[in-house]
N, C-alpha and C positions, 0 to 999 in steps of 0.2 A: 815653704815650710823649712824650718833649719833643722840641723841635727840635733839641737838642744831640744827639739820638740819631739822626737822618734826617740829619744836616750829618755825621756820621763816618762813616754809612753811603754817604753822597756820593763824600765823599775816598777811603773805602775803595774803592768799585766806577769811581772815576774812575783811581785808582792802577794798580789790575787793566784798565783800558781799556787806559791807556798802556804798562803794561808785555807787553801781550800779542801773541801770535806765531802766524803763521800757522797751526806746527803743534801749535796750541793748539784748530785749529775754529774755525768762522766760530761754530755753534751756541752756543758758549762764551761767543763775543763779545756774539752777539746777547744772550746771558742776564744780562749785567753792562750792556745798556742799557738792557734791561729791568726790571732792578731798579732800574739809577740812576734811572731813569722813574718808578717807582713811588714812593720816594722823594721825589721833584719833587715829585710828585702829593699826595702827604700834608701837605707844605708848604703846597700851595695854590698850588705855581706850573708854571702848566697849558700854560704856551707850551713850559718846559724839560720838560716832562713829556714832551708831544706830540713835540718832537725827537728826546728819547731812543728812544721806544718805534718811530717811525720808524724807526729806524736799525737798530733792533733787526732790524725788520721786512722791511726790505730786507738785512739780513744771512741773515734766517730765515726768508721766507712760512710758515712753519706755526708760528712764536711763538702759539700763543693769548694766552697772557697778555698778552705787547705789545701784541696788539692790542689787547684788553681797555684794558688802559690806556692807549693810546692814543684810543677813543675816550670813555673817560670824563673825560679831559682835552678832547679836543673840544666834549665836550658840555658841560663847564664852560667853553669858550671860545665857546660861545651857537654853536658850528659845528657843527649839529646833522645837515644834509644829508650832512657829511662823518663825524662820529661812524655816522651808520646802516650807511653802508658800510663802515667799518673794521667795526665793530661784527658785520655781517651775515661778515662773514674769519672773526671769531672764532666766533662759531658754526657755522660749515661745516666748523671745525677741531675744535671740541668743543663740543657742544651743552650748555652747564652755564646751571644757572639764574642763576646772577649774570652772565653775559654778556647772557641773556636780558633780564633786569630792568636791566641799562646801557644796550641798545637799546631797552626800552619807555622810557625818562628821554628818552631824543634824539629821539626818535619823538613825543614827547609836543612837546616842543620843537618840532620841526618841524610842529606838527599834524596829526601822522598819528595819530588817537587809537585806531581800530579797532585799528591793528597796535600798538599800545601795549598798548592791554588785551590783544589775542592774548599778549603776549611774556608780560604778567604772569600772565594762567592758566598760561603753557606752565611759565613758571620753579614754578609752583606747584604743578604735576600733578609734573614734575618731585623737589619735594621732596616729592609727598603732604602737602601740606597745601592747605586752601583758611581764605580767615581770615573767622572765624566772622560770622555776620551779613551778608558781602559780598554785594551782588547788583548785578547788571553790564545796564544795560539799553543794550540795543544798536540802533542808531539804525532797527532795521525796526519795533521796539516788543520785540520777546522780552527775554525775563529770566532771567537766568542766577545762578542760588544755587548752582551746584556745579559740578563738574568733565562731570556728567553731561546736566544742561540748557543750554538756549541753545546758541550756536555751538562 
């Protein structure tokens, strides 16, 4: 996908901002920041990204995806403290492995490496996969090759 295709999809979801109406839903609203967020996001521009999905978020407390993209935008604005928390929203909303695996990224950032590695088993039990060869030693000494050993 080119930029020329995330800059229509801009104008598009910024057009539907402006033109929208109360008795349209706040939910509605939130979904066109959230998208415009995502959007952002893909650009690589994490400040517009993070506003959008805010807004979103305070239009919607139960957005997952906002939040979602919202703290994968944090966590590419090195705001890693602030990413875990959104982050930890979006999971208490829908426990999906890719929220999981954006909180081990910020987690990792912030040096919480235990809860890192947790997030990335959990997203991986989650999918049933573990990836082959992996072993995860964990700072008591145990060793973990599978979903079944270690912690």
């Amino acid at each position: 996908m080119d930029d020329s295709y995330s800059r229509g999809k801009i104008k598009r979801f910024t057009k539907w901002i402006d033109e929208w109406k109360p008795e349209d839903g706040e939910d509605r609203l939130s979904d066109f920041y959230e998208r415009r967020g995502y959007r952002h996001y893909i650009l690589g521009e994490y400040g517009l990204s993070a506003l959008d999905c805010f807004k979103a978020i305070e239009l919607n407390p139960k957005n997952a995806e906002a939040s979602w993209n919202c703290g994968r935008a944090l966590t590419e604005l090195g705001m890693y403290k602030r990413a875990i928390v959104i982050l930890t929203m979006a999971i208490h909303i829908e426990d999906a492995a890719d929220f999981r695996e954006a909180r081990a990224k910020a987690c990792f950032g912030a040096g919480a490496y235990e809860q890192s590695i947790k997030d990335l088993v959990e997203a991986d039990k989650s999918r049933n996969t573990w990836p082959e060869g992996m072993k995860i030693i964990h700072p008591d000494g145990t060793v973990q090759d599978s979903f079944e050993s270690g912690k």
